[in-house]
N, C-alpha and C positions, 0 to 999 in steps of 0.2 A: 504494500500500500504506500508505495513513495507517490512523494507531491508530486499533483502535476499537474496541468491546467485544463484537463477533461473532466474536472469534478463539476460540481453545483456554483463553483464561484471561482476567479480566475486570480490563482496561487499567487504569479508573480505579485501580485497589488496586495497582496497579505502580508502585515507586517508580521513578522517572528520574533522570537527571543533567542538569538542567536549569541548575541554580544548585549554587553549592557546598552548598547543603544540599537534601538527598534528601529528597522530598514525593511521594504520590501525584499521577498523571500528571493526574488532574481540577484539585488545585490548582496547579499549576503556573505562571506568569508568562508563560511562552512557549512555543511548540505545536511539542512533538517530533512526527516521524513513529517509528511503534514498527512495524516488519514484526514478525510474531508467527509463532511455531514453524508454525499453521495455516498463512498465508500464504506460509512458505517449502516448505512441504510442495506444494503448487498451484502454485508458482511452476516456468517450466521452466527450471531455475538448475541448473548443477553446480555455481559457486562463489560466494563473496560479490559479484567481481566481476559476474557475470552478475544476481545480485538485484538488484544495488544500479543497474542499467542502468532499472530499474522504477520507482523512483521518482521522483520528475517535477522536483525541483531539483538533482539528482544528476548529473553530467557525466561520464562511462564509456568512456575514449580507451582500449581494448583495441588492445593490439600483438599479445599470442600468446594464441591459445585458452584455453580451461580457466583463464582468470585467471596466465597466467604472466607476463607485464607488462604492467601495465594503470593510466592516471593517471587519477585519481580528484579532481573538482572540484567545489565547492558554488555557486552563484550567480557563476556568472560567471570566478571566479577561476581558480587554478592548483594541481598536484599537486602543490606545498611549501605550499601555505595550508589546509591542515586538519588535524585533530589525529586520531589513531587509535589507540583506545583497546580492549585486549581486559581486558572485565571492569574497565573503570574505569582502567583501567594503559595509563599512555601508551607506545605501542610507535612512536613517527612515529621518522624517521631522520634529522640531519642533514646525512648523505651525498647523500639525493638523496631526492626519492617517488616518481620510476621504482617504486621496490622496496617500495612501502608495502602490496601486498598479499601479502608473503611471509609465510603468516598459517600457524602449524603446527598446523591442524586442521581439519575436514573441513565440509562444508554441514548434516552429519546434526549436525553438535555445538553447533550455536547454537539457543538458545532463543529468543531473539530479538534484533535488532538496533534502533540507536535512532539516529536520524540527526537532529541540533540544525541548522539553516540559518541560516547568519550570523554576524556577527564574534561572539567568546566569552571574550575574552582575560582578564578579570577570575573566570573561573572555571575553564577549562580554561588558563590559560599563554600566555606568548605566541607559541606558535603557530599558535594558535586564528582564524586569523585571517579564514576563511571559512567557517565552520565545524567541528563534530564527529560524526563518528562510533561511536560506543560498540558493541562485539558482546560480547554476555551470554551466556556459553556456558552448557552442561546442565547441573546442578548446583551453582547458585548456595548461599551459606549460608542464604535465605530460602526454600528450597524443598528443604530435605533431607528434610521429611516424604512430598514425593512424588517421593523418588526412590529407590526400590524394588530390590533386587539385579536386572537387566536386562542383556543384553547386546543388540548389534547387527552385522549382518555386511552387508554392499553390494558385489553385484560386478554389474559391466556392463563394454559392449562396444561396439563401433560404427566410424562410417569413418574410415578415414586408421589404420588400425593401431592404434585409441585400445582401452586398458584402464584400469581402475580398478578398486581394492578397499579398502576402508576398514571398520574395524569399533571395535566401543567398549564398554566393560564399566562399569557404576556399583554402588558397592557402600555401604551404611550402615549403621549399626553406633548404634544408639540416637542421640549427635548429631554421632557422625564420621560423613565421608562422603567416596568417592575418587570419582573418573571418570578414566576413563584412555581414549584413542583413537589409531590408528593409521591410516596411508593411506599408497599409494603408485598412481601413475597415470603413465601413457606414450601417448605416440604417434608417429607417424611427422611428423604434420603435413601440413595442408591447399596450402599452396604449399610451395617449394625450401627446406632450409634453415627450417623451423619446427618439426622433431622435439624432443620435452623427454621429461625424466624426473621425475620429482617423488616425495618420502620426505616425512612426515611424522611427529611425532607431538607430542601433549599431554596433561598431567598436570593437575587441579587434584585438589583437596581440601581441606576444612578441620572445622572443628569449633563448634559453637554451643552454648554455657552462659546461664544465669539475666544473667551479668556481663559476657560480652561473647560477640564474633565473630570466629575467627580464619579465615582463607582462607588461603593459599599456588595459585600455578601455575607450571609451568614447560613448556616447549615449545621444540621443534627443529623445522625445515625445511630440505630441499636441494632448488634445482632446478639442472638441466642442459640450456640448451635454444640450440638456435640461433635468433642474433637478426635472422634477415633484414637487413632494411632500419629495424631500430628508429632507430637513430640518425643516420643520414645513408641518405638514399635513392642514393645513387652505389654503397654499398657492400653487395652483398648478402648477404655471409657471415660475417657476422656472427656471434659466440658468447659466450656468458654464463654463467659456474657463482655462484650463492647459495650461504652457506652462514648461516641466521642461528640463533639461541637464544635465549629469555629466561625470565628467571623472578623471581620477584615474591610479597613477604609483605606482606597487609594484615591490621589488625584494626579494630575496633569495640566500643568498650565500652557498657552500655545505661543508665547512672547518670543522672542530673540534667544534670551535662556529662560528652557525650558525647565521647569522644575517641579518633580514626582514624590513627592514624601507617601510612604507606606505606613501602617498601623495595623498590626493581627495578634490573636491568640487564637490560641488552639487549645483545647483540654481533651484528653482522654481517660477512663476510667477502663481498667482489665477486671474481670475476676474468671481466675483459672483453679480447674479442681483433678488433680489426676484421676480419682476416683469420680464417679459422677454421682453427685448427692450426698457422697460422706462426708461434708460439712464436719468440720473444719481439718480434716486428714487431708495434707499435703494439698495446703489452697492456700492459694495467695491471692491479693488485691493488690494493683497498682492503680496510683492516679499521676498523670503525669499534666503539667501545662508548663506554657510555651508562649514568649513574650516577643515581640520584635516590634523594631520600626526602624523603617531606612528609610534615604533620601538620599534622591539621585539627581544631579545636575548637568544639564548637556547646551553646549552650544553648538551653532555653523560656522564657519568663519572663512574666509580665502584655505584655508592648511588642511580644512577636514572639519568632521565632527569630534571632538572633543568632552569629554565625561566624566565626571567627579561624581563619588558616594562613598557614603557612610552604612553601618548597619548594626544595630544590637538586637543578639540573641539573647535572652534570657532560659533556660532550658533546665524543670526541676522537676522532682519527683518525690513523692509519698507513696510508700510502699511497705509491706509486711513482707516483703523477702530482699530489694534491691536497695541501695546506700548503706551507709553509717546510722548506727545504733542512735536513737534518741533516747533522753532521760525520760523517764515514766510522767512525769509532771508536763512533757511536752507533746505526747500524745497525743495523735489525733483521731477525732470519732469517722469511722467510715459508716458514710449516710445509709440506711435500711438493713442496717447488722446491728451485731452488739460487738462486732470487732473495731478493732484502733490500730491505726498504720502508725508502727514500731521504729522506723526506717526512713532515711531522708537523706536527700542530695540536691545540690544546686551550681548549675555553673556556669556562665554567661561567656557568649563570644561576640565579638567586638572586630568587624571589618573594614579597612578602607579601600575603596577601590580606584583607581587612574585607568582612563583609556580613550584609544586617539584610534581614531576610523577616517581612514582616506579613502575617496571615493572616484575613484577616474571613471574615464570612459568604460576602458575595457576589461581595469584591474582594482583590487577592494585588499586593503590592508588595514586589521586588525592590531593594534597592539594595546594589552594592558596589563594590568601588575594589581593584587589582591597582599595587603599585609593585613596579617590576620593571629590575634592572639585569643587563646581561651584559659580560662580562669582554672579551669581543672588542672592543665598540664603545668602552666606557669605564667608568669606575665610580660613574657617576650612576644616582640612581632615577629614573625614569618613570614619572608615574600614568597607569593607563589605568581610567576610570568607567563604569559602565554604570548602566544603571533599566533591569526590567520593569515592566509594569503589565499587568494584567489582571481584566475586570469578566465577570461571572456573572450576568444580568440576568435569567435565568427560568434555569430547568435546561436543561441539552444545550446551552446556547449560552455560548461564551465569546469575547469581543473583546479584543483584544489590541493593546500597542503596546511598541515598546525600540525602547532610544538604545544602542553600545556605540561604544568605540575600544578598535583594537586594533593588535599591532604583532607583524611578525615577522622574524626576523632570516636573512638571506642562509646557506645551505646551503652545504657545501664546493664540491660544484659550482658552483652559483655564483660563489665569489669565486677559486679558484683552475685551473679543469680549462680544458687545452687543448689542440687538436688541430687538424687540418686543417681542420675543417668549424666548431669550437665553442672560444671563445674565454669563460673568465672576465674578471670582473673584481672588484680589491682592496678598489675602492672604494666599492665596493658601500653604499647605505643602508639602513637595516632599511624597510619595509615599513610604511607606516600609514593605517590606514583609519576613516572616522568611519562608523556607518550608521543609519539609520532605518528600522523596519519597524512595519508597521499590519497586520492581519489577525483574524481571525475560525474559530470552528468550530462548526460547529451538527450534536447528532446526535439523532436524533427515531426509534423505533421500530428499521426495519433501515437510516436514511439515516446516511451518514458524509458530509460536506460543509467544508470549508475551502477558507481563500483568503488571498492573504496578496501585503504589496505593500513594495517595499522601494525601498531606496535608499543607493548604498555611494560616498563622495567617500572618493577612493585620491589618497594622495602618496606617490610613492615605490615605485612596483609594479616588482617584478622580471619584467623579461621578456624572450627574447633575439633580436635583429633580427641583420639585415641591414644596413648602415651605405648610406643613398644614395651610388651612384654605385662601390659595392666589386664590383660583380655584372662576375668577367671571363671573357668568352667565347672560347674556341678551335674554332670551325667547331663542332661539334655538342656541343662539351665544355663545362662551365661551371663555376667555380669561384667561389663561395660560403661566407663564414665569418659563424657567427651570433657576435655580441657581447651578453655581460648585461650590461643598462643598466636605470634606472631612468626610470617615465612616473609621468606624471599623468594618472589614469582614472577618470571616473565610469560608474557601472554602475547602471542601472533596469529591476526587475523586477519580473513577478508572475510566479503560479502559485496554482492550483486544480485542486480534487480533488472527484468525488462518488463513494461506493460506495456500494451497495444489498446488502444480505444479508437474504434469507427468515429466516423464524423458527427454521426447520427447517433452516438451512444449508445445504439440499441446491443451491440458485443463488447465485452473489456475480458480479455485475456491478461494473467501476468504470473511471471515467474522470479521465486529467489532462490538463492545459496546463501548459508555460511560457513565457513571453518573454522574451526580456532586449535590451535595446539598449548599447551602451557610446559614451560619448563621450571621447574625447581631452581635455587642455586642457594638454600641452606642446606647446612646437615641434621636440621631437625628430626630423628627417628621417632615414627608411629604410627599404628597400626592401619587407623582410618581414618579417613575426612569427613565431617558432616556435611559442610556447606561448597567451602571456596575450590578446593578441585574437581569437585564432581559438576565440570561446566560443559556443558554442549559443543562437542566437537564436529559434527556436522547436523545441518537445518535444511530443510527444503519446504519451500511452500508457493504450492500452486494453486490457481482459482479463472474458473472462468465465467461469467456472468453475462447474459444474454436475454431477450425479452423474447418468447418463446411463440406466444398467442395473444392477441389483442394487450390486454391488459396485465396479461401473463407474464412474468418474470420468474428466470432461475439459476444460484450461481452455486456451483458444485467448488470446494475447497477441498484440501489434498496438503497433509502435514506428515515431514517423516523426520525423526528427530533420531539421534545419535549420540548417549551422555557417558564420555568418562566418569572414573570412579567405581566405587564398591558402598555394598552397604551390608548389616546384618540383617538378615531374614530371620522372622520368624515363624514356628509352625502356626497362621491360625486356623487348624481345623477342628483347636481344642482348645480351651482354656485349663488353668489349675492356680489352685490358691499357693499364694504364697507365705511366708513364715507370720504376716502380718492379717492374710484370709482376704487378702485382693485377688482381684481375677486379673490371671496375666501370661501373656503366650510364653512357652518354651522354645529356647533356641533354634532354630533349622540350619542354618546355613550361613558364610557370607558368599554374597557374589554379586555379581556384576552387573549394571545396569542394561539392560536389554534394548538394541531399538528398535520402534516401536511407526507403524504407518496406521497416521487415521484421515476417515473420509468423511465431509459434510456436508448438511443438503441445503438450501432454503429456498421455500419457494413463498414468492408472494402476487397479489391479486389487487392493484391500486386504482382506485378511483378517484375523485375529486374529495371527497367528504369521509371517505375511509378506504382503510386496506386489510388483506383477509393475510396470512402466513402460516406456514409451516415449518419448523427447523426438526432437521433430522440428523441428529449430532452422532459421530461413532454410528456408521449406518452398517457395519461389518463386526461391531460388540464388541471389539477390541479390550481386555482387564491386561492393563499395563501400571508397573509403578513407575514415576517419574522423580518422588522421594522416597528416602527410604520404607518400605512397607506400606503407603502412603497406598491402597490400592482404587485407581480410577474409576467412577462409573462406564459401564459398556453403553448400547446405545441408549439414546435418551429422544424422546418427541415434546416438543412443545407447540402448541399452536394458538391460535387467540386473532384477535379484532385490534385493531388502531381504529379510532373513532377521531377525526378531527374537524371540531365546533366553528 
């Protein structure tokens, strides 16, 4: 799903978030991929997780259907190394990226998504570290002339007990304008122990003058679902309650210098129970909130565009399992228990950013510098530098080259959480990666074509093993504790993309690749990897979409994935209590990630005033793991009404 100008709205005039100053996507230094409203509309997606399985450097570890946890990784890396942004506002969690897709709105409500691949720290933060992902929901302040008083209404149905209903009202008012959306979705779930509930909703609006742009958003989510085998495969009952909110005031002035001051928080609330129900055996609650406000300063001048900001993170947590000890007296009541979060942390990051954008004819040069210190590690600044470059050599083709370093700082999980199976560590180092990438795009007529080649030297990657020689066995039983430790990892990749779209739009064919290889270059000994090596060594994904009969449309999708690494299996075709009278699987096996091909259907039926669908996900039943033990639903039917008011 690379950008291209065959979608619903014409890419180049789309500005991106490429570099800290906003440019249409044609100039730009570095080649976002844009899924566009068209393309998610053809896509057989319920949720962002399921879109974002489409795109070809995109890494998509689903644990629970419908996108209810699912880790999300760019080139190689890991689900705390990328940044996730709704509407520019970074919403990633310190707590963990387990939870980074608790997103409080629906697939109908994104106008489009914009996904940057590669380190970004000198623009997005540091923890930009493998990338970004930005989702532009409906309603942006650049497009209130086409958004019209409309509503929307979504209900469908399908196996495992599954519903959904979502709906969404936008209203404008010369140059105010609201959007507002609701959803709520259930199921029973495809294996034991993987029923969820899910509540949503989200607000934006804002208002645009001769003098500036003012936005606001704000949004809530709850889910409720049982976590199987998420976090340790011995354990299969897992459960999990979400609770997060955010909300967030940006503007934009439109004078000579431009000036953007930001405002957000974010709050999230965990509660996690190994057992499901046995309250208070091996359960924790986190609450985490999240402070920021930046401002950003850009000029024009005869030399280029030119850019100054600043940025404060604030980023804490209350917890009964993650920080430092609190005195009794400082306890706090966690709301609808009779428990008190025991545990606390707090650490604020503090950025400033420079950067200088030339703008020729044919050539766009990027340069900017990110010093950047946090409170946790020490009160030093760190620069982290980047260069784009990119040349224009005839029209539709653009070549490309960046340099970045980036750096990101250990999650609470990491540095503190521990249990039977998963062990922090204090010591944790931040995270630093140098990378280089080279690539190209050429679109000619209905061809969309890129390619792009990289290369990421990592010191310091968090990632959490298994220590040689700790693996201890009791007849069929096996006990196993992962440790977060730091490696040195290089990572070499490519990826390429071609689509074709008719004049007429009525066929769009396209196809990807990726590879990647990782090499080592510590001597760390140990047995296994949970997360950072077991990365996607080759991708493929196909899709062709075509209007069939009248009003008839159908696009068949085609995924074959290929994941280095090892994991421990266990037997579940039985459980047995253990010393404590938990039910918990016995050892099988370790082995090796399998790959794995799936195929999907959708088909839809569009009118003026509504459309009829059908998705037919895993149309060949495919039971594949993609995490450890983590075992997939086979095939799955959803179908339902779009009603639009």
């Amino acid at each position: 799903m690379e950008a291209s100008d065959e979608g619903g709205i014409n890419l180049d005039d789309v500005e991106v978030t490429a570099s800290r100053v906003s440019m249409p996507l044609e100039q730009t230094a570095r080649i976002v991929t844009v899924v566009t409203r068209e393309e998610i509309e053809n896509c057989p997606a319920r949720t962002v997780s399921d879109l974002l399985k489409y795109a070809s450097g995109v890494d998509v570890r689903q644990r629970g259907a419908y996108g209810i946890q699912t880790d999300i990784s760019i080139d190689g890396g890991t689900h705390d190394q990328i940044v996730i942004l709704i509407n520019g506002v970074n919403v990633s969690s310190p707590h963990t990226g387990h939870l980074a897709t608790d997103f409080p709105f629906n697939i109908d409500d994104i106008e489009r998504v914009e996904i940057l691949e590669g380190a970004a720290s000198r623009v997005f933060g540091s923890s930009a570290y493998s990338g970004v992902i930005n989702i532009v929901t409906k309603g942006s302040v650049t497009e209130v002339e086409k958004l019209l008083p409309e509503g929307m209404i979504r209900l469908s149905g399908g196996s495992y007990g599954t519903a959904q209903s979502n709906g969404a009202f936008s209203l404008s008012n010369n140059n105010l304008y609201s959007y507002l959306s609701v959803g709520y979705s259930r199921s029973d779930g495809a294996v034991n122990n993987s029923d969820f509930i899910r509540l949503n909703a989200f607000y934006n609006g804002g208002v645009s003058t001769e003098e500036i742009d003012l936005k606001w958003q704000a949004g809530i989510s709850r889910k409720d679902y049982g976590a199987n085998t998420f976090y340790s495969g011995k354990f299969p009952n897992q459960y999990e309650e979400n609770r997060n909110s955010t909300i967030a005031l940006m503007a934009k002035t439109k004078g000579r210098i431009q000036v953007a001051p930001t405002l957000y928080w974010n709050r999230a609330n965990d509660h996690y129970q190994l057992i499901r129900g046995m309250s208070p055996t091996q359960e924790n609650y986190h609450r985490t909130d999240v402070y920021g406000a930046g401002l950003n300063l850009q000029t024009e001048w005869v030399g280029g565009i030119s850019s100054v900001g600043a940025e404060l993170r604030n980023e804490g947590i209350l917890s009964t399992a993650l920080g430092t000890p609190l005195s009794p007296e400082k306890y706090v009541n966690i709301s609808g228990t009779d428990r008190q979060f025991t545990k606390k942390d707090n650490r604020t990051n503090i950025c400033y950013h420079l950067e200088h954008d030339i703008l020729l004819n044919r050539i766009t040069i990027s340069m900017g510098l990110m010093a950047n210190m946090n409170t946790w590690l020490d009160h030093r600044f760190r620069l982290y530098p980047g260069v784009d470059v990119s040349w224009r050599p005839v029209d539709g083709l653009k070549i490309y080259a960046v340099w970045s370093v980036a750096q990101r700082m250990p999650t609470f999980t990491d540095i503190y959480y521990k249990s039977p199976t998963q062990v922090g560590y204090a010591e944790l180092q931040p995270e630093h990666v140098n990378e280089f990438c080279v690539g190209g795009r050429w679109q000619k007529g209905g061809f969309d074509t890129s390619l792009r080649i990289y290369y990421r030297h990592q010191t310091d990657m968090i990632d959490w093993v298994i220590p040689e020689d700790s693996v201890t066995k009791y007849g069929r039983g096996i006990y196993t504790t992962y440790h977060a430790t730091n490696l040195r990892v290089n990572n070499i990749g490519a990826s390429a993309s071609i689509r074709y779209t008719t004049a007429d739009k009525r066929l769009s064919v396209s196809a990807k690749y990726m590879l990647m290889n990782q090499i080592r270059k510590d001597d760390i000994r140990f047995d296994d990897s949970y997360y950072g090596l077991n990365y996607l060594r080759n991708k493929v994904v196909a899709s062709i979409t075509a209007h069939i009969w009248k009003d008839l449309s159908a696009t068949l999708a085609y995924r074959f994935q290929d994941r280095a690494g090892t994991y421990y299996e266990y037997d579940t075709s039985h459980m047995v209590k253990n010393a404590y009278g938990w039910d918990t699987y016995l050892f099988k096996d370790k082995t090796e990630y399998r790959p794995f091909s799936l195929f999907d259907i959708q088909l839809r039926w569009q009118r003026k005033h509504y459309e009829l669908f059908a998705d037919f996900d895993n149309i060949t039943n495919k039971r594949y793991v993609d995490i450890g033990n983590v075992v997939q639903p086979g095939f799955w039917f959803m179908g339902g009404v779009k009603l639009k008011l």
